[in-house]
N, C-alpha and C positions, 0 to 999 in steps of 0.2 A: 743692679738687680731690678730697679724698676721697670728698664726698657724691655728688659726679654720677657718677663713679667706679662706686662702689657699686652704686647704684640702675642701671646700665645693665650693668652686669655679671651682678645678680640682677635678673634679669628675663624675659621670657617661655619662656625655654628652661628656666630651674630649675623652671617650675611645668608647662609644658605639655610640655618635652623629655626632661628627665632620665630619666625612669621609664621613656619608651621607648627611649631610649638602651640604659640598663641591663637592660631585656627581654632585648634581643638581644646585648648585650657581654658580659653577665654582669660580675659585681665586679670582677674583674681588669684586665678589658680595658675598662671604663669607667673606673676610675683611672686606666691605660695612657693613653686620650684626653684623661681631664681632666690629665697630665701633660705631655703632647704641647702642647698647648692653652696650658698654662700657661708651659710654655716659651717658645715661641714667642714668646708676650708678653711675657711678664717679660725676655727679652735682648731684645725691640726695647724695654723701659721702659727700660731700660738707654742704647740708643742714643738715644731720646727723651730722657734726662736730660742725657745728656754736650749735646745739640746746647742744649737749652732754658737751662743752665747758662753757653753761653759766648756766647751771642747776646741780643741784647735781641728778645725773642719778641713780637711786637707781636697783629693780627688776623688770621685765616687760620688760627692755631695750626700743626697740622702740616705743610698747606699752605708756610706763612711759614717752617718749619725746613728742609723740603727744598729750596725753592726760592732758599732763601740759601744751601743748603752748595751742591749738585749744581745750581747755576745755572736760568736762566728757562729751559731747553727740558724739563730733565728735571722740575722744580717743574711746568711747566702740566701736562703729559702726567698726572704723579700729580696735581695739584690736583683734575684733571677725572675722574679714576678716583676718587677720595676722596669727589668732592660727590654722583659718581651712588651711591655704597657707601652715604654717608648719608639722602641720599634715598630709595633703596630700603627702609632700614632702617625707617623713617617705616610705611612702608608694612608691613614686617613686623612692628613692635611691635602695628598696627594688626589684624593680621590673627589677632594671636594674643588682642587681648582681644577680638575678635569673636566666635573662638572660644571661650574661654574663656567669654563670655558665652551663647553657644547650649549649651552643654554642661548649665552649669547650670541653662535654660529647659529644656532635654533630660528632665528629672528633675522638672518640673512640668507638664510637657504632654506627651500623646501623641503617638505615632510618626506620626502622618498628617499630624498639626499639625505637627511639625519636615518631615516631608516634603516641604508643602504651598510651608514659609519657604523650604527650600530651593531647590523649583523654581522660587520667584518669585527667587531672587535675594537672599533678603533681606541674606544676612550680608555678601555686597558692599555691598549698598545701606548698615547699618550702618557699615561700615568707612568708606567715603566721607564718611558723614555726621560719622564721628566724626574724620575728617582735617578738612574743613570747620571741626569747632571747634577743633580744635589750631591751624590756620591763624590762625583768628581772633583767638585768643590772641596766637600767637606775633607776628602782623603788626603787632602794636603795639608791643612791645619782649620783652629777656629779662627785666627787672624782677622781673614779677608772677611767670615761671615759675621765678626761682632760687630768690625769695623762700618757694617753694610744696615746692621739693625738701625742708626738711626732715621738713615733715608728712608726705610722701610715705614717707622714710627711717624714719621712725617707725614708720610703717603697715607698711612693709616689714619693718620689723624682729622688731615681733610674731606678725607672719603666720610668718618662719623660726622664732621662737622655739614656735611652737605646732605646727610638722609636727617639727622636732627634737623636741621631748617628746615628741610623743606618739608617735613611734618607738623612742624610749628605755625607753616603759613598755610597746608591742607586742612590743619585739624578739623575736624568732625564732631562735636559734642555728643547728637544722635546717634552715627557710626560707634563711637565710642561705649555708650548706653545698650545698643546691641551687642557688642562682644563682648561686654563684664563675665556674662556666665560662660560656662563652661559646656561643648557640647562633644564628650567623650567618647569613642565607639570602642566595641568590640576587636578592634584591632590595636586602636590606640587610644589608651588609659592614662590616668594620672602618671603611675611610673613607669610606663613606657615612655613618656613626653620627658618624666624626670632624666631616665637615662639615655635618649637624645642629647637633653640639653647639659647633661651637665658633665661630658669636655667640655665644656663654656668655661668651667671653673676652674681645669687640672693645671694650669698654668702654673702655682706656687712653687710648685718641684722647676720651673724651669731654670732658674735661676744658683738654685741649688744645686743642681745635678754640674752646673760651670764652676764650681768651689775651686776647682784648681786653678782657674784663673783670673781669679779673685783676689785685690790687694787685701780687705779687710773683710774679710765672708763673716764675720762673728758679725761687723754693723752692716755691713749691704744685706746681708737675709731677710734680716727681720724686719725692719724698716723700710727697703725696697718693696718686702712683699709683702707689708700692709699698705702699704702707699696707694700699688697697685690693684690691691682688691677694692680699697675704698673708691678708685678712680673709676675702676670695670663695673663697680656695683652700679653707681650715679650712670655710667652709660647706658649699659643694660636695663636698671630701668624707668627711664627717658626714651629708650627705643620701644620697649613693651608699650608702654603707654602709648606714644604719639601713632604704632604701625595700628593700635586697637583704635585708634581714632581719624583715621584714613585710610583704611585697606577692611573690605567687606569680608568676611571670615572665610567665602568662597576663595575665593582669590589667596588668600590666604596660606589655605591649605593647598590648593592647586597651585600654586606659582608662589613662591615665601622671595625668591630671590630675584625676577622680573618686580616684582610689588616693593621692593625696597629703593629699585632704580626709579620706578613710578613716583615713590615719594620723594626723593631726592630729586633738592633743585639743581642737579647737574647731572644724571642719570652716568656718564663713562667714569668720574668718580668712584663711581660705587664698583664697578667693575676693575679699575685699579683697585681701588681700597682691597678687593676679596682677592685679588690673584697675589699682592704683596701680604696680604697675610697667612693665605695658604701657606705660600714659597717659606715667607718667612719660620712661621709654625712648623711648618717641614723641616728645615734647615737647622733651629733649633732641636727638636727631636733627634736629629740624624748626629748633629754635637754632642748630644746630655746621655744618650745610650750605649755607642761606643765605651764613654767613659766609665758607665756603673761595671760594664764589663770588663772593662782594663783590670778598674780598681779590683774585682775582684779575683782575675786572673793572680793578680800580683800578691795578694791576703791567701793565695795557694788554695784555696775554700776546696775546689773539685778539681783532679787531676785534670779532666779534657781542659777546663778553661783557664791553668796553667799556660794554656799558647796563648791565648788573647793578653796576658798578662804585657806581651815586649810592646814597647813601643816604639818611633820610629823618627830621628830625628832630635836635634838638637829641645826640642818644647815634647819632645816623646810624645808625638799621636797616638792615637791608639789603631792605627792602620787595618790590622787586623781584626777587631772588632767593628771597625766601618765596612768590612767585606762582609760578616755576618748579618750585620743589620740592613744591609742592600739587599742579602738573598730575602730574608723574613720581611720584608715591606715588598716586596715584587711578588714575594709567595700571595699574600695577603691581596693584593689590588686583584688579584683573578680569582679571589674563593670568595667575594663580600662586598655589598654597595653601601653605601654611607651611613643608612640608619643600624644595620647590621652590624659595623665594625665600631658605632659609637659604641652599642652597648657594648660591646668586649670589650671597650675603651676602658669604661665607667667602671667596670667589673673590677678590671687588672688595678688602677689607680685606690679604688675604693677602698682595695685589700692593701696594700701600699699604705695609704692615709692611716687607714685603723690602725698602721703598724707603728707609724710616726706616733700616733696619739697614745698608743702602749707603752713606748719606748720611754714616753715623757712620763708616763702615769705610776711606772714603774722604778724610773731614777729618783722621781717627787718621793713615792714613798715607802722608799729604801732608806730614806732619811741619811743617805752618805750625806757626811762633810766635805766630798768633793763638790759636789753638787751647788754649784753657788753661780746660775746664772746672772750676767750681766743683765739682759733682758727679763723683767720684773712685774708684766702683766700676764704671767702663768700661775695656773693654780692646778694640784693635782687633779678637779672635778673637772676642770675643764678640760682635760687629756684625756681621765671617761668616759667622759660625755662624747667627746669627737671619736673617739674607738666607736660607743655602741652606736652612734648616730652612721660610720661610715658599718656597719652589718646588719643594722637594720634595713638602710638603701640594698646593701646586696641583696638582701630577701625577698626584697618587696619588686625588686626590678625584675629578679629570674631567681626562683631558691633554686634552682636544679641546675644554674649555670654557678651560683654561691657555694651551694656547697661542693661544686665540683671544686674551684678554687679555694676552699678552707682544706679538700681532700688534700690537693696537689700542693698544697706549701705546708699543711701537716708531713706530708711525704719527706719532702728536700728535707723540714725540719728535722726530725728524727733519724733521717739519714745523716747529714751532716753532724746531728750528737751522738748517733754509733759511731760517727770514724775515729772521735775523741780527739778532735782537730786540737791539738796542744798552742794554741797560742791566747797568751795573757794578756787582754785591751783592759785590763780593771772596769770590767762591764758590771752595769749595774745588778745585772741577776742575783749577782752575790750579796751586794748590799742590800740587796730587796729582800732576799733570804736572812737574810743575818738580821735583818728586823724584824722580821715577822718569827724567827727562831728565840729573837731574844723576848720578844712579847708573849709568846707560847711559854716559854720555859718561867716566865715570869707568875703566867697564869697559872701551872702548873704549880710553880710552886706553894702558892699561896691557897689550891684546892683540896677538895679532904678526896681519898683515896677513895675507891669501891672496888670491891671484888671483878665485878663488870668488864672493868678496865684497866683489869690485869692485862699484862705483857712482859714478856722477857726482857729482863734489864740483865744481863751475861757479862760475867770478867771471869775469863779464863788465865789463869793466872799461872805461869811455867817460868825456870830456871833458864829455859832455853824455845822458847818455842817453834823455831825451825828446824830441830831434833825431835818435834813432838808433835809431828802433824797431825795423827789420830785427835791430838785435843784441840786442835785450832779445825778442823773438819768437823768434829762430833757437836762443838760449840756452833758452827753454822748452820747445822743441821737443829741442831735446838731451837735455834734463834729466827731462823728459817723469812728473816728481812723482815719479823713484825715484832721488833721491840729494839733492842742496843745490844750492839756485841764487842767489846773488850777484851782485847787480847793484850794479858800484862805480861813485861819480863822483869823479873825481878833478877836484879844481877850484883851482886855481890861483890865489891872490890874498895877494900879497908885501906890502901893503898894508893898513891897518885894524889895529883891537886886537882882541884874542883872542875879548873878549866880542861883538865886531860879526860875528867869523868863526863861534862857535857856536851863534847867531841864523840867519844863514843859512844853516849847515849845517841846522839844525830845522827849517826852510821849506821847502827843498829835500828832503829826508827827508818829507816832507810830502807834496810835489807826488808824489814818485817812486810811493809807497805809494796814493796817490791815483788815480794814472794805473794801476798796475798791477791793483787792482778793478776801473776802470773796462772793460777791457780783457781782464778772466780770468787773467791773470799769476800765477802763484805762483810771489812769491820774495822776498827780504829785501832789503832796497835796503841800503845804504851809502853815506855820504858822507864823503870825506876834503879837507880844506882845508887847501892846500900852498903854501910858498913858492915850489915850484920841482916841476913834473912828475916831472924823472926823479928827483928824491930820493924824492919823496911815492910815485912810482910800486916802488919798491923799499922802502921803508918800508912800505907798505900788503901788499906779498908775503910778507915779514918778519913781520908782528903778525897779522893775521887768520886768524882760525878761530872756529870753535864748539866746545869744548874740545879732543878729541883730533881731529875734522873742520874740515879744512885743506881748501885747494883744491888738487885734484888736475888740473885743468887749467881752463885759461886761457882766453877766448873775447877777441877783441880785432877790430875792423873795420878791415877796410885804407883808408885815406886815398886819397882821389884823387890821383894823380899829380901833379894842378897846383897841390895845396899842396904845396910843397916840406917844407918846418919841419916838417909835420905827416908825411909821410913819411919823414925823418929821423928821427924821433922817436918811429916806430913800428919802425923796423930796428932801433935801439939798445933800443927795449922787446922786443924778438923775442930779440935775443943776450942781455939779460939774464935773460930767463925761463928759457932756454938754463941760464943756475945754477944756479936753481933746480928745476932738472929736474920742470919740469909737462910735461902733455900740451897741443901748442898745437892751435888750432883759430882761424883766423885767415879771416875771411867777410869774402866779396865778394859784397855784396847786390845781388839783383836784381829784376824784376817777379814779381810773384805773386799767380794767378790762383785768388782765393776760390772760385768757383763750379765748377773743376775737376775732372768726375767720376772720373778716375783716372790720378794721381800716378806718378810714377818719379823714384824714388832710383839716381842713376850712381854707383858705386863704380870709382874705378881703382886694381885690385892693382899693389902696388909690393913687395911682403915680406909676409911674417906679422906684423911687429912692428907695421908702422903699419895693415896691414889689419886687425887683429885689434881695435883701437880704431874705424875706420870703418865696420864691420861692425859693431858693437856700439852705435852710435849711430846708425848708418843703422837697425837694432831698431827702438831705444828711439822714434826719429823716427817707424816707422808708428804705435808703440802710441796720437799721438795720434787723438783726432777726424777732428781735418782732416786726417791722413795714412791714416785706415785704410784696407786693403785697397792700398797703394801699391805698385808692383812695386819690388822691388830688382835693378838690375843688374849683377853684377862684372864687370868688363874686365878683360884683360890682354894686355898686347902683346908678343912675341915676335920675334927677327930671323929664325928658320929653320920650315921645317916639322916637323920631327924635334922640337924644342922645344913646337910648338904644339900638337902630339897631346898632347905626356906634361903640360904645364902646365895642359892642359883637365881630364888625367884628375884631376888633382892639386886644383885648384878644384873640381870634382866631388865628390871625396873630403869636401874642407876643406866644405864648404858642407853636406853631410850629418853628418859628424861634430858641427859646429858648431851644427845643430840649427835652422838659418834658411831661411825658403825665399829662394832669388834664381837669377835666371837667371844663369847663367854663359857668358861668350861669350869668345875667346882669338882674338888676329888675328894673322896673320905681317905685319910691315910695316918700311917701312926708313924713313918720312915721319917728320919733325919730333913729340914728343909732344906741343904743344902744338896743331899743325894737326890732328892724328891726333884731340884727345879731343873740340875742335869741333866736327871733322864729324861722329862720332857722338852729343852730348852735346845739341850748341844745339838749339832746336826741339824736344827730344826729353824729355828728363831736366825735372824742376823743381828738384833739389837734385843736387847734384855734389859729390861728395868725394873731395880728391886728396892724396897722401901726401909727402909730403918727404924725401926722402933725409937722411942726417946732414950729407952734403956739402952740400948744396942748404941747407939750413939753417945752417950757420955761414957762407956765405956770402949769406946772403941777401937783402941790397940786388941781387946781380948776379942771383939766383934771379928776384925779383920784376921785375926789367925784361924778363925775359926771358918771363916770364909774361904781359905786360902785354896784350899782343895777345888770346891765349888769352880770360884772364879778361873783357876788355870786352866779349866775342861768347859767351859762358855765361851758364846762367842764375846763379841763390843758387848759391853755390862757397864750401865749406869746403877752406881748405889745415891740412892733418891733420900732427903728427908727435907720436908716442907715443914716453913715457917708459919702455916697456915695463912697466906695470903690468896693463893691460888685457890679456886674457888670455880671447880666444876660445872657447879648448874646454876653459875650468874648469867 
């Protein structure tokens, strides 16, 4: 880990960047960025260790850690941000020994002659040609190119050790005292210089992204790539300093890579040093991207990159994603010259880093029991910290290149969670939820209520509920995704042993959950298996909740008349809910017309108490879909006219206060209410909502017969009565 590390760390930016860097930041403020820089990394190494330490890190490397903590939506989104980062990179190490290469042709030929290379093209043409052989290399395995990193490391090594000396014996103390400050232009600023320089730092992931062939990638991550940060920091800066105290800030910025030959006691040194670590840097990238791409072909993420998934050969290359990543670095060398493609560099990586440090911030405190790194200098502040450390860089570099990339991997994200990619890594998202669910439900419980904060807590509760869709539809529509929907079956079977009872319970749980995707439902089914309905049916009222989220009212279908049993048995479920003081809401299903361009909701005012719940759920009812834009109407019937003026104004009032639109209409009449809500209601309304007296509900076998006329000649009819919790005009 350390070697590749290393070598992509020092590489084209210490030989071709630094000295321009330092032109314009001056001493200070290039320390400033190689700290910035280093930070950044060093706490996402940080999160890279804690994740690589408690996962078996297979191929993909970084890829494979995000995608197992923060699951397959957010994993593809960064995979795909990751592979185009290394790809490009390809391209930029490529670009810089081009250059590097023409520079020092620059100093053996005349100006006409580099002029002439120029106009044709050449140093594209080079570059291409020198992707071409890395290609050709790499397309055969990593073997030969890991085999080749230490010659490389060597080469690198002497080449630092000859521009260190030979700045140690130019130094300059005066020189030095001139370039402390910083002399910034209008073209290049603090974080322009930042996102220059800091590919200097992306190195970390190189190492990573080799996981596959890796004997023990939990110890070589971590410790390779701190090794290597601490190594690259003492170089870099040793170079800052000694180039500010031999190299005039002209110079500097005009020539960053002749001025490093100049300090160096061996000058072709340095020009070895730079073209072995281009190549090398190249070589590396053209390794570590294929693979994220493999890895993710093979995780099935997105159908196109299903093909990059084969690989090729006994050690399975990734063949096919080595063809990819050749076109995308050859596209790149002819759209972009070095300071250009750093900053896409720095962009791509930074969004990558921040995802390592989410990844880690979000396993820390999900508080799983899996979670038990080997590696033990992570803290969950410190995986914060490196998240908002790597967007605020994005910001401050380009917001308008930032948030194009926060657009574009919001995009993948949410694309990949619409496919409902079905595969289970026991990612931490869950445990992250499931703690912050258990902490809520905690705080909940132990809070005092308010009106305010009312919400639908819904158990819709059927003998059969995949025979009773009207009540599992009319309950979603109430509940309408802003409170809790419960769909119970209560299933009766005196019969059989326990174990044959909670086998069918799991099938049925099964079916319920089944039907309700199939369908758009959102809500949590239930299944209870009873000796005896009304015991099961009060037991089940009794035990249910989701810690301190209990059901706050009750959804239940009225039985047809001609079962007798079964309306018997729904009076006695009405007087017992009656105990337990829920809010009831008791439907009487009717036709309902899908293709309906525009809906009415009938409201009949009976009080404030039970309107203030009807009202409230006649809402909740347009915010869906198929309701939007639905009129709501309030009714209210009066015996006199003197009543009928001040009850209109009064509805008036309440319906503005309340903050809902609905038409309010007030009738004088002396006609039967249930003839009365008929004839304005049938033909007319699609949903009817009517309120129950307290009288009319304790007795309410005589209520419902009395009803019976009514409700067969309505349409979908909710009989409403509030526990007075709901609470209008909170």
């Amino acid at each position: 880990m350390f070697t590749p590390v290393v070598l992509t760390i020092l590489g084209v930016i210490m030989f071709m960047r630094v000295g321009y860097v330092g032109g314009y930041a001056g001493l200070w403020m290039t320390l400033v960025i190689l700290g910035v820089a280093k930070l950044i990394t060093t706490l996402t190494t940080l999160s890279l260790s804690a994740i690589a330490t408690n996962i078996d890190v297979r191929v993909g490397g970084v890829y494979f850690m995000i995608s197992r903590v923060l699951g397959p939506d957010f994993g593809g989104s960064i995979g795909i941000t990751l592979f185009i980062a290394q790809a490009v990179s390809v391209a930029f190490y490529t670009i810089g020994f081009t250059e590097a290469t023409f520079l020092v042709l620059g100093t053996l030929l005349d100006e006409s002659t580099m002029a002439s290379a120029q106009a044709m093209h050449l140093p594209q043409i080079v570059s291409t040609l020198v992707v071409a052989g890395l290609f050709a290399l790499t397309f055969k395995g990593a073997g030969v190119a890991l085999k080749a990193q230490y010659v490389v490391l060597a080469l690198l090594l002497l080449s630092v050790a000859s521009f260190l000396i030979g700045g140690a014996l130019k130094f300059d103390a005066e020189l030095l005292e001139a370039n402390k400050s910083a002399a910034f232009t209008s073209e290049v600023g603090f974080w322009t210089a930042f996102a220059i320089f800091f590919p200097a730092a992306t190195g970390i992931s190189a190492g990573a992204n080799m996981s596959g062939d890796l004997k023990d990638p939990g110890k070589s991550i971590p410790w390779g790539t701190l090794l290597g940060i601490l190594f690259t920091v003492l170089v870099y800066t040793a170079q800052i300093w000694l180039t500010a105290g031999t190299t005039p800030r002209e110079e500097l910025q005009a020539d960053p890579f002749g001025s490093l030959q100049r300090m160096s006691i061996f000058g072709p040194l340095v020009v070895a040093g730079v073209f072995a670590a281009t190549l090398s840097s190249a070589l590396g990238s053209f390794l570590g991207a294929p693979r994220v791409l493999q890895a993710m072909g093979q995780d099935r993420l997105l159908r196109p990159l299903i093909f990059f998934g084969k690989g090729a050969g006994p050690d399975n290359e990734p063949q096919r994603a080595t063809v990819l990543t050749f076109l995308i670095a050859a596209g790149v060398i002819w759209a972009g010259d070095l300071n250009a493609v750093a900053e896409i560099i720095s962009m791509f990586f930074l969004i990558a880093y921040g995802m390592i440090n989410l990844s880690a911030f979000v396993e820390s405190k999900s508080a799983n029991p899996s979670f038990r790194p080997r590696f033990r200098f992570f803290h969950w502040t410190t995986g914060l910290a490196g998240a908002i450390g790597c967007v605020v860089a994005m910001l401050k570099i380009n917001d308008t290149y930032a948030l194009a990339a926060f657009a574009i991997t919001a995009l993948l994200y949410f694309y990949l969670r619409k496919r409902d990619i079905q595969t289970n890594w026991g990612d931490a998202k869950r445990g992250y939820i499931f703690q912050r669910t258990r902490d809520n439900l905690l705080y909940l419980e132990g809070s005092k209520f308010h009106p305010k904060n009312w919400r639908p807590i819904l158990a819709a509760i059927s003998r059969d509920p995949l025979t009773d869709p009207g009540l599992v539809q009319v309950g979603a529509w109430l509940e309408n995704r802003r409170g809790l929907f419960t769909v119970a079956e209560l299933c009766e079977r005196p019969d059989g042993d326990l174990k044959a009872h909670l086998a069918y319970r799991k099938q049925r749980l099964a079916q319920l959950r089944e039907s309700f995707v199939a369908r758009g439902i959102v809500a949590m089914p239930e299944v209870v298996v009873v000796d005896r309905l009304d015991e099961g049916f009060t037991t089940f009222l009794q035990s249910y909740s989701v810690g301190g989220l209990r059901p706050n009212t009750a959804l239940l279908s009225i039985p047809p008349a001609a079962d007798v049993d079964a309306r018997q048995r729904f009076v006695r479920q009405v007087e017992q809910l009656l105990a337990f003081e829920l809010n009831l809401a008791l439907l009487k299903p009717g036709e309902f017309v899908l293709d309906k361009p525009k809906r009415t909701i009938d409201l009949w005012w009976r009080g404030t108490r039970n309107g203030s719940l009807m009202a409230l759920l006649a809402y909740l009812v347009t915010l869906d879909r198929t309701w939007h834009g639905a009129t709501i109407r309030i009714f209210r019937a009066v015996g006199n006219a003197m009543a009928e003026t001040e009850a209109r104004e009064q509805l008036a009032a309440l319906v503005k206060q309340a903050r809902i639109q609905a038409q309010v209409e007030v009738f004088q009449t002396n006609e039967l209410p249930g003839k009365f809500i008929v004839e304005r209601s049938a033909g007319v309304a699609d949903l009817v909502l009517l309120g129950l007296r307290q009288e009319a509900i304790e007795g309410f076998g005589n209520t419902l017969a009395g009803l019976e006329d009514a409700l067969s000649r309505l349409p979908t009819t909710l009989l409403i009565w509030s526990n007075g919790d709901a609470d209008l005009f909170a």
